[in-house]
C-alpha positions in Angstrom: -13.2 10.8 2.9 -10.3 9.1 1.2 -9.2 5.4 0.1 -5.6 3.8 0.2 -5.8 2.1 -2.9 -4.4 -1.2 -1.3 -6.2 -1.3 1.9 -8.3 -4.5 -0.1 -5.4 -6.1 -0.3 -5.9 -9.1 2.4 -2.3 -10.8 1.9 -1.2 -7.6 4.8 -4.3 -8.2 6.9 -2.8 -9.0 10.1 -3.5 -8.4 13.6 -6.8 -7.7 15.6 -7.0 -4.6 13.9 -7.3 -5.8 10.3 -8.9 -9.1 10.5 -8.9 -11.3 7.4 -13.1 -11.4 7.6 -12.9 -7.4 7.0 -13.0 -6.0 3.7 -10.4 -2.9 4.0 -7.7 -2.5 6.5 -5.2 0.2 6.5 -2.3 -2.0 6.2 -0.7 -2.5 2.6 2.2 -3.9 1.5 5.7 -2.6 2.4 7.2 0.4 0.4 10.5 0.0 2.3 12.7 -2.0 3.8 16.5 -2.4 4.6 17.8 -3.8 1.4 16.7 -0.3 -0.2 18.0 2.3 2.5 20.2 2.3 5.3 18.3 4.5 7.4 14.9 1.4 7.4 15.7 -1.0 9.8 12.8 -3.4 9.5 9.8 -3.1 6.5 7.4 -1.4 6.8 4.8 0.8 5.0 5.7 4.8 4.1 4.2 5.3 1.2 0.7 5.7 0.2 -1.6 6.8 -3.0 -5.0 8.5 -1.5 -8.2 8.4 -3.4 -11.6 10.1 -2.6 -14.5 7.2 -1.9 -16.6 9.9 -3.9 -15.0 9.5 -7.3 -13.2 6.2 -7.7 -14.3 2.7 -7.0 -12.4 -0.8 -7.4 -9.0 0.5 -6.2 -6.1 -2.0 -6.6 -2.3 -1.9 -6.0 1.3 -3.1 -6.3 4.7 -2.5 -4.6 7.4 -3.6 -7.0 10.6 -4.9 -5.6 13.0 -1.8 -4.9 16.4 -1.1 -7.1 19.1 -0.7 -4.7 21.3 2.4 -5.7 18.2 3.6 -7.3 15.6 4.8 -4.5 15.5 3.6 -1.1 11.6 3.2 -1.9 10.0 0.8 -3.8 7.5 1.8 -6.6 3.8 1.9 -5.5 1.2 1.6 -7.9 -2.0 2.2 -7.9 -5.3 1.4 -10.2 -8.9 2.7 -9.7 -12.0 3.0 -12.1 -13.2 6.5 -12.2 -17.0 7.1 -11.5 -18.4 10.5 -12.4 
């Protein structure tokens, strides 16, 4: 079983399907969006960094703003502790 490592993030809880009283939705925050890439015509989420609920605990994440002429993604990163 995996974990998005920003599906705790409750700013992009939205909809009956991710409830702000739940604690993980996946949702996330937008990894592109029409300022980066012509072929995105409204934001949305496409990227993604998967982590198994057997190894790592207290996942966290960022999307940075995207560099236009750069990538037509922004940068997704992730954080987790590791448990052994």
């Amino acid at each position: 079983m995996f974990q998005q490592v920003d599906e705790n993030d409750k700013d992009y809880f939205t909809g009956v399907d991710c409830p702000q009283s739940g604690d993980r939705c996946r949702s996330g925050e937008a990894t592109a969006e029409p300022g980066c890439s012509t072929k995105v015509s409204e934001p949305g989420k496409i990227d993604y960094i998967l982590l198994s609920y057997y190894w790592f605990t207290t996942v966290r994440s960022d999307s940075a703003a995207c560099t236009p002429g750069m990538s037509d993604h922004h940068l997704l990163r992730g954080a987790a502790a590791w448990e052994p």
